[in-house]
N, C-alpha and C positions, 0 to 999 in steps of 0.2 A: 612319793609313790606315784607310778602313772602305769596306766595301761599299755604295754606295746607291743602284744600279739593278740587279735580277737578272733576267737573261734564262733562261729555262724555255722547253727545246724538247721540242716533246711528237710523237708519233709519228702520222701520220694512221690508219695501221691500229692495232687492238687497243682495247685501255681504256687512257682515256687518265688514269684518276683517280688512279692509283701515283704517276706522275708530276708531276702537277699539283701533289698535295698536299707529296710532297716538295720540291718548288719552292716554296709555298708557306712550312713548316720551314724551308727556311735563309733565305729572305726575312724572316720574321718572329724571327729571331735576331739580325740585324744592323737589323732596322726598317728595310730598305728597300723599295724600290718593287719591284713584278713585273712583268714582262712575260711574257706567254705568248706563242709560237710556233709555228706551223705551216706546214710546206711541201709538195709533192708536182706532181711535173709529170707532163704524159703521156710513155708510151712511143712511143720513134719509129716510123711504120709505116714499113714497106717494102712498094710494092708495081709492078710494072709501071706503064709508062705509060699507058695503057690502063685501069689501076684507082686512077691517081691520087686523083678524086675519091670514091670510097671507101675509099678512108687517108684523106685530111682528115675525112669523114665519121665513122671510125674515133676521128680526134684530139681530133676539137672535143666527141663523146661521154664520151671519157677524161675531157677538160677540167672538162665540165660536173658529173664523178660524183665528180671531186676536189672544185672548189666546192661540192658538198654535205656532202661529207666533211668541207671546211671550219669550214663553218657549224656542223654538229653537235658539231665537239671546243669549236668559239667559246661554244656552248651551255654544253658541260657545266665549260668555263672560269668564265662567268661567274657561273652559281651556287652554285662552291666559290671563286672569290676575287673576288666583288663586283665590284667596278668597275675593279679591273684592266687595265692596256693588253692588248690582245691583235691578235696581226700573222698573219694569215694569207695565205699567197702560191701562186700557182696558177706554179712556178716550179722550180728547180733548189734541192733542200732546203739540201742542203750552200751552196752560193755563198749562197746567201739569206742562211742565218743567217749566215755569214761578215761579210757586207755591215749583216747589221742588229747584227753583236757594238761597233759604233762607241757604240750607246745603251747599252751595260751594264756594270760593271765585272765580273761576274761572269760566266760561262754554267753555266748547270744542262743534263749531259744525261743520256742512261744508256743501257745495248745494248737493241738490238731486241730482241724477242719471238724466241726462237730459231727458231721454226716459220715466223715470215716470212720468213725469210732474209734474204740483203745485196742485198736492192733497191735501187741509188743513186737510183732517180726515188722514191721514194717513204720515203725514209730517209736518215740523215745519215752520212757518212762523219767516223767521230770520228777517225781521223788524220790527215784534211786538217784538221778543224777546227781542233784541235791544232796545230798547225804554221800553220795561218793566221789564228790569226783576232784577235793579236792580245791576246785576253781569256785569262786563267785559263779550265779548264773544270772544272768539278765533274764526273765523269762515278759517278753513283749506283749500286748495288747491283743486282743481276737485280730482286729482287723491289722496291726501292724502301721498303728499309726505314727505319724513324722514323731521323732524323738524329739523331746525339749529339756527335759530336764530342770525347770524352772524351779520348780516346787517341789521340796523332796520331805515327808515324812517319813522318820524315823521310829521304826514300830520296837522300841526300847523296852527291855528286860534282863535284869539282873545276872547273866547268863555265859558262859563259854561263849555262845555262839551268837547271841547279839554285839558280845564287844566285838567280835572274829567280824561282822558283820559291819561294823562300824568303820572300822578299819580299810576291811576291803572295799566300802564303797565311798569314799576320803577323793579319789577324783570327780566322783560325780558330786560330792560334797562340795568340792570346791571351783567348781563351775558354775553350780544353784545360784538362784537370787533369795531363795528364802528357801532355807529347811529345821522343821520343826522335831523336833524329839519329842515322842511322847511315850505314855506306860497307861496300860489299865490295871488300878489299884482300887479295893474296895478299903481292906484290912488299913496296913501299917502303910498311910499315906506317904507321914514325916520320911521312913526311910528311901520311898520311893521316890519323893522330892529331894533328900540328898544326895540320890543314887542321878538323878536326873543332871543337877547340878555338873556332879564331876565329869559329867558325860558333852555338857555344854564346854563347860571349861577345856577340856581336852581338846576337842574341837576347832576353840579359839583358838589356841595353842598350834593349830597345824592351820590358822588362815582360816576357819573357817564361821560366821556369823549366825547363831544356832539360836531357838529359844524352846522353852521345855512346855510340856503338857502334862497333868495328870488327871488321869479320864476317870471316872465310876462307870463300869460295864453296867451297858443300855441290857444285857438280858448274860446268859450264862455262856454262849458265844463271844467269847473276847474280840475273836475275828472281825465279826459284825460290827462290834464299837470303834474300830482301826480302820477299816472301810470308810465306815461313815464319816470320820475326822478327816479321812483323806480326801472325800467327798465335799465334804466341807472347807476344804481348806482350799480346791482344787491342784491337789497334788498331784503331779504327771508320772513319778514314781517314790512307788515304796520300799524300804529297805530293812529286810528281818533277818534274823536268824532263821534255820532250819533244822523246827527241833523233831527230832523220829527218832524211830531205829529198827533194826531187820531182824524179823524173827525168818529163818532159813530166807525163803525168798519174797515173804511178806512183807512192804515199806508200811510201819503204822507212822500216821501222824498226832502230834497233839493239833486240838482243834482249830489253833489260831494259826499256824502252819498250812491246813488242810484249808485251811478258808482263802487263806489270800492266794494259794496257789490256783481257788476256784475262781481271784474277783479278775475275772480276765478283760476288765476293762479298763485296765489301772497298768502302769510296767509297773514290775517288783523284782528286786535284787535281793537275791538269798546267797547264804552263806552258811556255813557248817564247822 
């Protein structure tokens, strides 16, 4: 298995060159193809009937300062990776990219700019992503640091979507100079150490040199305990499952999901 189309979604507001380049990095580790990404719709007016036509007026102006916004990141896309696909959509970020993750085996994202906030027209919701889209997501570092990939822990759990996890991330796996598996087990140690085992062995089995951990959660936050091991280990990325699900248009997380998608100063590769 290797990666050879990567989808890079890049953010309409800020600099968008962090990103690009790191997209870039893991595209050119595996030699595949890039795509870059852009989305952004307008906000809904509300107005009296009476001021309809200035809401639409309102919309279509929105409209128009996104497509430029477009153009500009399309810009600074092209002359840091040449000739490049590049898809920008005047549209729902999140659903978009969802709808275009069908061209990629990969998705590169990473958290907004803290100071923008969680604008969904104008930003990706990485928990729906996660949960929908299908693809692996790379989700990168705050600052977008150089990619290394040296040290890879394996945040392992009995699970659909840890094995799904394991699998999809088999090229980064096999690139590593050291990646560890580990579980947080209080209960039934024994099974979680021969859960851990088959998880190494298989590994072997595709080339890859693994070794296992099984951790006693440091408090009721499992997250916090998988942090810190990665912390300690100096892991450059994490590799989990992505466990939720959608009540109507609510993404819940369980906590250890919700946490690493907070430790943004670590890369993490999720899966579903």
């Amino acid at each position: 298995m290797s990666y050879r189309s990567i989808l890079v979604q890049i953010d309409i507001d800020g600099a968008p060159e962090a990103r690009i380049r790191f997209g870039m990095e893991v595209a050119r580790r595996f030699d595949a193809a890039l795509i870059g990404f852009c989305a952004a719709q307008p906000h809904p007016a509300v107005a009296p009937m009476d001021g309809a036509i200035m809401a639409g007026e309102l919309v279509r102006r929105e409209a128009e300062e996104i497509q430029a916004g477009l153009d500009a990141v399309a810009r600074v896309f092209a002359g840091m990776a040449g000739e490049a696909s590049f898809r920008g959509m005047v549209g729902d970020p999140t659903r978009s990219l969802i709808e275009l993750a069908r061209q990629a085996d990969l998705i590169v994202s990473g958290p907004r700019d803290e100071h923008l906030g969680r604008d969904g027209y104008r930003g990706v919701d990485l928990g729906a992503l996660i949960l929908s889209a299908g693809r692996p997501v790379l989700v990168g570092t705050r600052s977008h640091a150089a990619f290394k990939g040296e040290r890879v822990l394996v945040a392992w759990k009995d699970t659909r979507e840890a094995r799904r996890a394991v699998v999809d991330a088999l090229p980064f796996l096999k690139t590593a100079q050291e990646v560890t598996v580990v579980t947080v087990e209080e209960d039934d140690r024994a099974h979680a150490r021969e859960s851990l085992a088959d998880v190494v062995a298989f590994l072997e089995a595709h080339g890859v040199t693994a070794r296992s951990e099984c951790l006693l959660p440091v408090d009721e936050e499992f997250g916090d305990t998988l942090s810190t091991a990665a912390f300690e280990m100096g892991a450059d990325l994490v590799v989990s499952g992505g466990y939720g699900h959608s009540r109507l248009r609510e993404w819940a997380f369980g906590g250890v999901t919700r946490r690493l998608i907070e430790a943004s100063s670590t890369n993490r590769l999720f899966s579903n």
